[in-house]
VONU-689898 format. One record per residue: residue number from 1; x, y, z of N, C-alpha, C in turn. Coordinates in nm, 4 decimals. Example, Ala and Ser with C-alpha at 12.3 -4.5 7.8 and 13.67 -1.06 7.14 Angstrom:
BEGIN
<kolmar><pos>1</pos><n_east>1.3190</n_east><n_north>-0.5690</n_north><n_up>0.7800</n_up><ca_east>1.2300</ca_east><ca_north>-0.4500</ca_north><ca_up>0.7800</ca_up><c_east>1.3200</c_east><c_north>-0.3300</c_north><c_up>0.7800</c_up></kolmar>
<kolmar><pos>2</pos><n_east>1.2850</n_east><n_north>-0.2250</n_north><n_up>0.7080</n_up><ca_east>1.3670</ca_east><ca_north>-0.1060</ca_north><ca_up>0.7140</ca_up><c_east>1.2900</c_east><c_north>0.0030</c_north><c_up>0.7870</c_up></kolmar>
END
This chain:
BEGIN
<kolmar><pos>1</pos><n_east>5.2199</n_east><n_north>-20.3852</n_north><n_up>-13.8953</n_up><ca_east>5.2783</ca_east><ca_north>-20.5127</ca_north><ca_up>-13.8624</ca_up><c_east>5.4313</c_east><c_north>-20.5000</c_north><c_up>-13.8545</c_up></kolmar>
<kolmar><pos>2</pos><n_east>5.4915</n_east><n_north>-20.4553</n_north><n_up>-13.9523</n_up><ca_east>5.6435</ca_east><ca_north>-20.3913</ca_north><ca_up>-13.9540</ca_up><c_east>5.6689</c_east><c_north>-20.3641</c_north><c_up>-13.8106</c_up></kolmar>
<kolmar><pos>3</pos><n_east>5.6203</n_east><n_north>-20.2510</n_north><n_up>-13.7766</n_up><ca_east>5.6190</ca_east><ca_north>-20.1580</ca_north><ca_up>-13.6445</ca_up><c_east>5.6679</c_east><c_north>-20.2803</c_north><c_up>-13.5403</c_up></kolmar>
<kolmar><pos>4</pos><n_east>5.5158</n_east><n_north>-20.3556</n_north><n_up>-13.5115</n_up><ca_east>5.5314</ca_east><ca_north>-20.4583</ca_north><ca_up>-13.4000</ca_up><c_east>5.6465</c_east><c_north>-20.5163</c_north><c_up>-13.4021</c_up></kolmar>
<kolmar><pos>5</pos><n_east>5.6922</n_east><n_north>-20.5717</n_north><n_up>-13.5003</n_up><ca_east>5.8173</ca_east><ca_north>-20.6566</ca_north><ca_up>-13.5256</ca_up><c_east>5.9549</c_east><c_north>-20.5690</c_north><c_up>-13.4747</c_up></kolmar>
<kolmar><pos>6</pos><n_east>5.9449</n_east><n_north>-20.4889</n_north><n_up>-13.5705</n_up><ca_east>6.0870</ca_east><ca_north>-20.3879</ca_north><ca_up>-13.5013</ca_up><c_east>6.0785</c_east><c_north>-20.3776</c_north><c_up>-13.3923</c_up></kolmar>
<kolmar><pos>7</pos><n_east>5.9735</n_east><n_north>-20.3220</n_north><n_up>-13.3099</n_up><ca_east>5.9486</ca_east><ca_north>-20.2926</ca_north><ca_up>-13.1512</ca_up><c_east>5.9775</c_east><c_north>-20.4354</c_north><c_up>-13.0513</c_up></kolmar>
<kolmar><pos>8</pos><n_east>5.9080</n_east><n_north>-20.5586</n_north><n_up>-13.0965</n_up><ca_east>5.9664</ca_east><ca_north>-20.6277</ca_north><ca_up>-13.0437</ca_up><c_east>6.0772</c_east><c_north>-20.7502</c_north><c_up>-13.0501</c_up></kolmar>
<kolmar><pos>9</pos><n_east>6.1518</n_east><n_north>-20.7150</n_north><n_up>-13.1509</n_up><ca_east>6.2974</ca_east><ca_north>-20.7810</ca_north><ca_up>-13.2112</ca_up><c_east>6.3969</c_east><c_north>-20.6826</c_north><c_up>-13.1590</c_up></kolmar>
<kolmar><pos>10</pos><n_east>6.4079</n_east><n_north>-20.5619</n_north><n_up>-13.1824</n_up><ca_east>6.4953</ca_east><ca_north>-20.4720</ca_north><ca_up>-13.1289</ca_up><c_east>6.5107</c_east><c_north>-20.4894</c_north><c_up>-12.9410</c_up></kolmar>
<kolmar><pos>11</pos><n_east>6.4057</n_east><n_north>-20.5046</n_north><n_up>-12.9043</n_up><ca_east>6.3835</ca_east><ca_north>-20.5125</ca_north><ca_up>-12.7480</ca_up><c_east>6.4688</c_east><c_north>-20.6274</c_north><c_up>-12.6607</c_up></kolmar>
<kolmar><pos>12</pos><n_east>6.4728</n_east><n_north>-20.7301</n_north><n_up>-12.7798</n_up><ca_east>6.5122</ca_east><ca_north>-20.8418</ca_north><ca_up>-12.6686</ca_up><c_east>6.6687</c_east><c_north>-20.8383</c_north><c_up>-12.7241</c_up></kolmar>
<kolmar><pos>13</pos><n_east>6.7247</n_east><n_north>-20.7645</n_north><n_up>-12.8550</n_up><ca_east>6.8814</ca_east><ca_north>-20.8072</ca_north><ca_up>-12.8641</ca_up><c_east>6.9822</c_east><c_north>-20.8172</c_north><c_up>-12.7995</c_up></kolmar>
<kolmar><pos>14</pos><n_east>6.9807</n_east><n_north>-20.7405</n_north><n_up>-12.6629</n_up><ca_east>7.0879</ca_east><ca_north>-20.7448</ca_north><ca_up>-12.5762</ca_up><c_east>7.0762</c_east><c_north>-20.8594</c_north><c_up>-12.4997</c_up></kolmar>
<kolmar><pos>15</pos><n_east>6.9739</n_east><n_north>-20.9319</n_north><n_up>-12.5074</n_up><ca_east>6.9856</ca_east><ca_north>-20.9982</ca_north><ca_up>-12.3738</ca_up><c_east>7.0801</c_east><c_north>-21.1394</c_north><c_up>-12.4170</c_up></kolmar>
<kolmar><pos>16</pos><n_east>7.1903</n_east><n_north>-21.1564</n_north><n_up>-12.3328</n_up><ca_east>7.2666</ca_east><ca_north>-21.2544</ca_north><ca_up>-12.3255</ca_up><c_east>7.2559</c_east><c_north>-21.3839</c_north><c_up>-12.2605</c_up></kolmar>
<kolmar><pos>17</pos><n_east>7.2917</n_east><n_north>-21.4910</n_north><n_up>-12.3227</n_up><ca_east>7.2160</ca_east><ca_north>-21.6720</ca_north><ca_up>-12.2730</ca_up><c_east>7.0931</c_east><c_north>-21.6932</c_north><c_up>-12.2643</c_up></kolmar>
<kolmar><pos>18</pos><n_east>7.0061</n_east><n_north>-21.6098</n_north><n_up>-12.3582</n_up><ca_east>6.9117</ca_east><ca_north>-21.6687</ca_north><ca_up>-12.3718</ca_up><c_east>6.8678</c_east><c_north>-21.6685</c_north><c_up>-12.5314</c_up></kolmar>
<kolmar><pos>19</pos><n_east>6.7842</n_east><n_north>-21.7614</n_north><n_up>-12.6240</n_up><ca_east>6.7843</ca_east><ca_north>-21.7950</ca_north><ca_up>-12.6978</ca_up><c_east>6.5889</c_east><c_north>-21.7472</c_north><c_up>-12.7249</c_up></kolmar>
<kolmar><pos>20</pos><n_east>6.5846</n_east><n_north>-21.6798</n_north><n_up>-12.8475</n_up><ca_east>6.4547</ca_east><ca_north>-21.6861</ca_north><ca_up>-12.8731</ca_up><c_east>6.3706</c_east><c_north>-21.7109</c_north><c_up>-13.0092</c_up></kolmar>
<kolmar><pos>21</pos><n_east>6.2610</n_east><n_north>-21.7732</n_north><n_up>-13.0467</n_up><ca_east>6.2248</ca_east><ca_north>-21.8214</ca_north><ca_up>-13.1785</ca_up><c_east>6.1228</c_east><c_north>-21.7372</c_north><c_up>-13.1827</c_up></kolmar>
<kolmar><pos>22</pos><n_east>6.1293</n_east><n_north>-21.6974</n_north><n_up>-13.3670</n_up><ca_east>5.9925</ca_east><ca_north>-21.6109</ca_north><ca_up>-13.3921</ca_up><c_east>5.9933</c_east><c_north>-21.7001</c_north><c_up>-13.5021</c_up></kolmar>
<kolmar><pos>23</pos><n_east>5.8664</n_east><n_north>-21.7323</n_north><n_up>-13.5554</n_up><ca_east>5.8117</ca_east><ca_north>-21.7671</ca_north><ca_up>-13.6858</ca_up><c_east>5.7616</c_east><c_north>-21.6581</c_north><c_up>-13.7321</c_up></kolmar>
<kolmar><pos>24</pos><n_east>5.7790</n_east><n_north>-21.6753</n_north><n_up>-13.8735</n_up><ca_east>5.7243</ca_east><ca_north>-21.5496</ca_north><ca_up>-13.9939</ca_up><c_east>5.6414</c_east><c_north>-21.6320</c_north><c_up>-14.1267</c_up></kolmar>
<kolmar><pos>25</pos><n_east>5.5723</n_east><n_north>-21.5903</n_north><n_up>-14.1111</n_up><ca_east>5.4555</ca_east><ca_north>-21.6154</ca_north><ca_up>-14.2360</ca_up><c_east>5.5634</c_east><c_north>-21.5479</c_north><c_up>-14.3277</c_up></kolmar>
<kolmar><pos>26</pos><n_east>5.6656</n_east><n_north>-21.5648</n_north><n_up>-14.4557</n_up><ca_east>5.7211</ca_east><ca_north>-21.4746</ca_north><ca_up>-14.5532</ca_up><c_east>5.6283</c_east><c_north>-21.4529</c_north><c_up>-14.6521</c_up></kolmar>
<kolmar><pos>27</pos><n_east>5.5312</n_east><n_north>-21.5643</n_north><n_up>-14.6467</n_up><ca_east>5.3639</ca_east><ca_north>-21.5195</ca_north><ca_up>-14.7439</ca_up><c_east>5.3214</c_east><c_north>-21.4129</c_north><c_up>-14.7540</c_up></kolmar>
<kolmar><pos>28</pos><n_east>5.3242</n_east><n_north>-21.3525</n_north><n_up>-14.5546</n_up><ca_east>5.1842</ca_east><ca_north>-21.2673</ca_north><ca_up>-14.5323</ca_up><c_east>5.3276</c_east><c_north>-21.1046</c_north><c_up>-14.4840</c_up></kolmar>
<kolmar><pos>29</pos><n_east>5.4606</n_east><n_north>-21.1237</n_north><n_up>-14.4942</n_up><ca_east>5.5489</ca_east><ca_north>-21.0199</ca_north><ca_up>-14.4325</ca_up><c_east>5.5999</c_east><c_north>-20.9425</c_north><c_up>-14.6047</c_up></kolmar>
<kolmar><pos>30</pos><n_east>5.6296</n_east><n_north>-20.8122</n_north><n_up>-14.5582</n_up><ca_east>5.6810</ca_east><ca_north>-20.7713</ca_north><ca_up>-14.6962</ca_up><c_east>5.8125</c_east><c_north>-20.8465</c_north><c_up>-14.6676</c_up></kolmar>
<kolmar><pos>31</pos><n_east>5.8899</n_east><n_north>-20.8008</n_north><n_up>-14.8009</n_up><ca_east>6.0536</ca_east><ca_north>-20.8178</ca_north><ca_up>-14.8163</ca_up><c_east>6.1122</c_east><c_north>-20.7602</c_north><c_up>-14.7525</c_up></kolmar>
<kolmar><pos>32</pos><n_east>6.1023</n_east><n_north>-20.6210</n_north><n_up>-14.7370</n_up><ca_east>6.1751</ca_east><ca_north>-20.5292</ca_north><ca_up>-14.6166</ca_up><c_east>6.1833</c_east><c_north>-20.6096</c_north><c_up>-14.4401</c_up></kolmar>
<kolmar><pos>33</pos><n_east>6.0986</n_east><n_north>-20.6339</n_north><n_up>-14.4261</n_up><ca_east>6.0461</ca_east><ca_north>-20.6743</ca_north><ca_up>-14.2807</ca_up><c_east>6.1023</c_east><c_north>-20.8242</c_north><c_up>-14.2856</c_up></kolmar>
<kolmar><pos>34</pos><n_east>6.1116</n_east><n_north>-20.8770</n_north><n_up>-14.3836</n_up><ca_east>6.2152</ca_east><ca_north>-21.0285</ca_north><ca_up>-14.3671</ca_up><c_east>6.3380</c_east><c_north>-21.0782</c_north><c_up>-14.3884</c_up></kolmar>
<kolmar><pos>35</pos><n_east>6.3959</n_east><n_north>-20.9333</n_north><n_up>-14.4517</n_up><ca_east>6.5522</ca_east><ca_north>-20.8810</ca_north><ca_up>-14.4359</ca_up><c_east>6.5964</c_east><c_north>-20.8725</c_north><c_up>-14.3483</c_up></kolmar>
<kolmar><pos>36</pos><n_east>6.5305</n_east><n_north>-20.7431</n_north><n_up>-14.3143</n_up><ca_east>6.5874</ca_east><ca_north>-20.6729</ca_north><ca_up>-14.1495</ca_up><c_east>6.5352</c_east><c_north>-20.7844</c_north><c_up>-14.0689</c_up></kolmar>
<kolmar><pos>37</pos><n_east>6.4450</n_east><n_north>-20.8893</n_north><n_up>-13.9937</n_up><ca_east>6.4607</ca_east><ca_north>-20.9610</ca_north><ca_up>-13.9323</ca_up><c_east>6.5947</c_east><c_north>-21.0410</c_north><c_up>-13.9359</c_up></kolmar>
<kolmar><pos>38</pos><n_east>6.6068</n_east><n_north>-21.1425</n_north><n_up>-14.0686</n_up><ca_east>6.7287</ca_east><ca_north>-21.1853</ca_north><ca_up>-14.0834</ca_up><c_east>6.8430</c_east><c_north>-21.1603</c_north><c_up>-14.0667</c_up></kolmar>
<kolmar><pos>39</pos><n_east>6.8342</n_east><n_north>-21.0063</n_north><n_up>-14.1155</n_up><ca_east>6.9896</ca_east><ca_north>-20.9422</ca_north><ca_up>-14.0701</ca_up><c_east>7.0297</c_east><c_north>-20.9517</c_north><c_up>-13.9150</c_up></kolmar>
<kolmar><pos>40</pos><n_east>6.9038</n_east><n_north>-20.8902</n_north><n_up>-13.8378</n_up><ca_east>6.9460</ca_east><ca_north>-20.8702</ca_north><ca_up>-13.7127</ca_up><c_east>6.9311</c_east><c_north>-21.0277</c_north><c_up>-13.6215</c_up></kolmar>
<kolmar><pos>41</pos><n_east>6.9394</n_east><n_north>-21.1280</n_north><n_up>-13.6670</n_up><ca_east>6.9221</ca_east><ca_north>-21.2760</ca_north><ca_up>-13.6343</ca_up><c_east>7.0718</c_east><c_north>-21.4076</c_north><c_up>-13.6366</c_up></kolmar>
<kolmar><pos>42</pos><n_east>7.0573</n_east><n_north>-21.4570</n_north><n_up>-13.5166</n_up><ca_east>7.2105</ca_east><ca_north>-21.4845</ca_north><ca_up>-13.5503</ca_up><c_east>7.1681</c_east><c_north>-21.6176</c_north><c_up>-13.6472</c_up></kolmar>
<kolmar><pos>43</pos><n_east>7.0441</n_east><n_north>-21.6728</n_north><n_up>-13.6138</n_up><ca_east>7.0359</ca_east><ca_north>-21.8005</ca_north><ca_up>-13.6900</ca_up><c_east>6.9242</c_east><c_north>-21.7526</c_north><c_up>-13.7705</c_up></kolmar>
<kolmar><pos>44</pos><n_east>6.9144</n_east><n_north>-21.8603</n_north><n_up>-13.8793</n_up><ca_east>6.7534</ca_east><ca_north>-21.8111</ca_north><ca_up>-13.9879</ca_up><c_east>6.7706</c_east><c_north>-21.9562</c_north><c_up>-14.0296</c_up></kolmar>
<kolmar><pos>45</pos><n_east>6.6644</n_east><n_north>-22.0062</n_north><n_up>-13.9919</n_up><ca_east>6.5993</ca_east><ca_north>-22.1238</ca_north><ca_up>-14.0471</ca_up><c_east>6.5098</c_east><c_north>-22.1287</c_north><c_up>-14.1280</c_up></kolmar>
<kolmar><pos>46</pos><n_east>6.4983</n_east><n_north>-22.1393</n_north><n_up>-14.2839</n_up><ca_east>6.3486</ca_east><ca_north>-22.1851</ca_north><ca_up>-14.3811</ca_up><c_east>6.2759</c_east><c_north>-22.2975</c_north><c_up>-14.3416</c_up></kolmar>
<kolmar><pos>47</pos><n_east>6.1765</n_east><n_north>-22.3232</n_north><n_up>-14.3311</n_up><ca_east>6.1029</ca_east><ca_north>-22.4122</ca_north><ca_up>-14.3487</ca_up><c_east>5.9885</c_east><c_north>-22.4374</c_north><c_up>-14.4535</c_up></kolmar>
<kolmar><pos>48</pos><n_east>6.0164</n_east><n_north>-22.5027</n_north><n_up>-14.5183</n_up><ca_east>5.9456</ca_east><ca_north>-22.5519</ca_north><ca_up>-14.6032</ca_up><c_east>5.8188</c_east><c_north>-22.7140</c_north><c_up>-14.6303</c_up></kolmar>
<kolmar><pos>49</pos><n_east>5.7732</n_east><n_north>-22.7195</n_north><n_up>-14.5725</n_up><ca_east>5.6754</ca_east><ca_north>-22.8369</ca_north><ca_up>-14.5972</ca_up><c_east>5.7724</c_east><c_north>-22.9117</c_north><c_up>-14.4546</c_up></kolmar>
<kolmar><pos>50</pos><n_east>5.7626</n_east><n_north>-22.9810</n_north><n_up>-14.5294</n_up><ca_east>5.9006</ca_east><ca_north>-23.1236</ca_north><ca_up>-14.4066</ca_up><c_east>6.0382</c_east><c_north>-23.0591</c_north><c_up>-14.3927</c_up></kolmar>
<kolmar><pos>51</pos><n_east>6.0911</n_east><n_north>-22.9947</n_north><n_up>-14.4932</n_up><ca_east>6.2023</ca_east><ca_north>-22.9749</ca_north><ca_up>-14.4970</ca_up><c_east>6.2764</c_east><c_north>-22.8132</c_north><c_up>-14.4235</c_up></kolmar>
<kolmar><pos>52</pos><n_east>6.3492</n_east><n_north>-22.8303</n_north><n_up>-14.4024</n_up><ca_east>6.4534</ca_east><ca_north>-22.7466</ca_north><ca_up>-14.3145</ca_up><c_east>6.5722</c_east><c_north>-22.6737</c_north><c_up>-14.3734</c_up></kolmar>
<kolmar><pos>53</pos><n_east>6.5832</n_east><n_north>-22.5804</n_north><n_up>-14.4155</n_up><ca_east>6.7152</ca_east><ca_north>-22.4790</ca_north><ca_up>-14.4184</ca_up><c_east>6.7597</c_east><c_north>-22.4431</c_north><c_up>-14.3427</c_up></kolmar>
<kolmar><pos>54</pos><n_east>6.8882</n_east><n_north>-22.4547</n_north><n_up>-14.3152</n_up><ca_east>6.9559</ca_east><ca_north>-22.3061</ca_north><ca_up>-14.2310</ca_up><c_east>7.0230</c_east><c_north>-22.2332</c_north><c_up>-14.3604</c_up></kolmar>
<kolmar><pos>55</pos><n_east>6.9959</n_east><n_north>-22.0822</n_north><n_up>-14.3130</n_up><ca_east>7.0172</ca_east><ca_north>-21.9932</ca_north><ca_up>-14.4342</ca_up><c_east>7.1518</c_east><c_north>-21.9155</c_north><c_up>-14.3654</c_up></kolmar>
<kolmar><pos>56</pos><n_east>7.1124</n_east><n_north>-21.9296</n_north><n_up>-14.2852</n_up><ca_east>7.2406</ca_east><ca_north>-21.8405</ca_north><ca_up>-14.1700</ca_up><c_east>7.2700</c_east><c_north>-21.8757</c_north><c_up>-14.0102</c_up></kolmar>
<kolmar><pos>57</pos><n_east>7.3893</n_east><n_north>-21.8847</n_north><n_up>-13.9723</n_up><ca_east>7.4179</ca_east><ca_north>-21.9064</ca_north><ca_up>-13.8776</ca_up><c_east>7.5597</c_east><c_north>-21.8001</c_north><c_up>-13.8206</c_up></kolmar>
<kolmar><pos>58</pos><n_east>7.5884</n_east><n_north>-21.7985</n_north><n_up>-13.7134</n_up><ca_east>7.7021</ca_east><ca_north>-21.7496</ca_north><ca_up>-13.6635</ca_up><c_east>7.8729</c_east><c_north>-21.7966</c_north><c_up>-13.7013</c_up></kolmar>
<kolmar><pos>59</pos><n_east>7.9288</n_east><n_north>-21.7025</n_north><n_up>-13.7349</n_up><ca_east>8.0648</ca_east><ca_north>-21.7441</ca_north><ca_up>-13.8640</ca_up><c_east>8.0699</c_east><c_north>-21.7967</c_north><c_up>-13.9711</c_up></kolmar>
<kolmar><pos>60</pos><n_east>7.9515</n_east><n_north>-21.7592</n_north><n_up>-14.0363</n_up><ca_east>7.9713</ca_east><ca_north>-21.8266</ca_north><ca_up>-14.2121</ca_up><c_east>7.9437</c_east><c_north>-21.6381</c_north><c_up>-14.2602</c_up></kolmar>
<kolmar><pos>61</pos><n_east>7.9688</n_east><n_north>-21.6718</n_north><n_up>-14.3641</n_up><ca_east>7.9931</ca_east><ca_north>-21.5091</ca_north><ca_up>-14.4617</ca_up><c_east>7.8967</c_east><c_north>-21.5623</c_north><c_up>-14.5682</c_up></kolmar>
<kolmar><pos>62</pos><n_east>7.8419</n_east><n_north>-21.4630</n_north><n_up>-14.5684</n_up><ca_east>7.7621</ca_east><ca_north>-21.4347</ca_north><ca_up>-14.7455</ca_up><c_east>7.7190</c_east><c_north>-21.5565</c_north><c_up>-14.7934</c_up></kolmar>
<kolmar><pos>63</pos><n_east>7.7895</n_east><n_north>-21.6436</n_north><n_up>-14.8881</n_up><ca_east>7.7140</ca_east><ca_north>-21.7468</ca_north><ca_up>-14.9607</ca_up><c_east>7.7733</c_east><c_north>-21.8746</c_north><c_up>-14.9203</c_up></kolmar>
<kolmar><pos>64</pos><n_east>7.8492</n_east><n_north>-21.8444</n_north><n_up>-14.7222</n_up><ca_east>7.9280</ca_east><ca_north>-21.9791</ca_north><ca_up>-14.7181</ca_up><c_east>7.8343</c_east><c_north>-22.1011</c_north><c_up>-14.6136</c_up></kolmar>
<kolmar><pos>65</pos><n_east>7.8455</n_east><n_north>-22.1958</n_north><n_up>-14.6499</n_up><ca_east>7.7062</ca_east><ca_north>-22.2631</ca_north><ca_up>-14.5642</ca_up><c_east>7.7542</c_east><c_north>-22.2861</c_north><c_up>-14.4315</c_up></kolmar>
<kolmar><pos>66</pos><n_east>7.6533</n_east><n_north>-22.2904</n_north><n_up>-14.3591</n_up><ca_east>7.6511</ca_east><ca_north>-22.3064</ca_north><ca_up>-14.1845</ca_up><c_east>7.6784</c_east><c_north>-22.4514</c_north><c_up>-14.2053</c_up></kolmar>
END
């Protein structure tokens, strides 16, 4: 499952003006595999029940909020 993910997250990073969403089960993904997604992600949204995080976005640092 790792594999698939790298193979197809790595594939689409160059492409410029266009915008793409993956959902992740973090239930059913190890920790490794929901890092490296995140890392390589300009946005990361949690979702939780109703509710909504952004965990990361473009120009915030480390623990500064989007």
């Amino acid at each position: 499952m790792e594999r698939y993910f790298e193979t197809i997250t790595r594939k689409y990073l160059d492409i410029r003006g266009k915008m793409s969403f993956m959902f992740l089960n973090v239930d059913m993904a190890s920790a490794y595999l929901t890092k490296g997604l995140e890392e390589d992600s300009d946005y990361v949204i949690e979702v939780v029940g109703d509710d909504l995080k952004l965990k990361k976005c473009p120009g915030a640092a480390g623990n500064e909020a989007c």
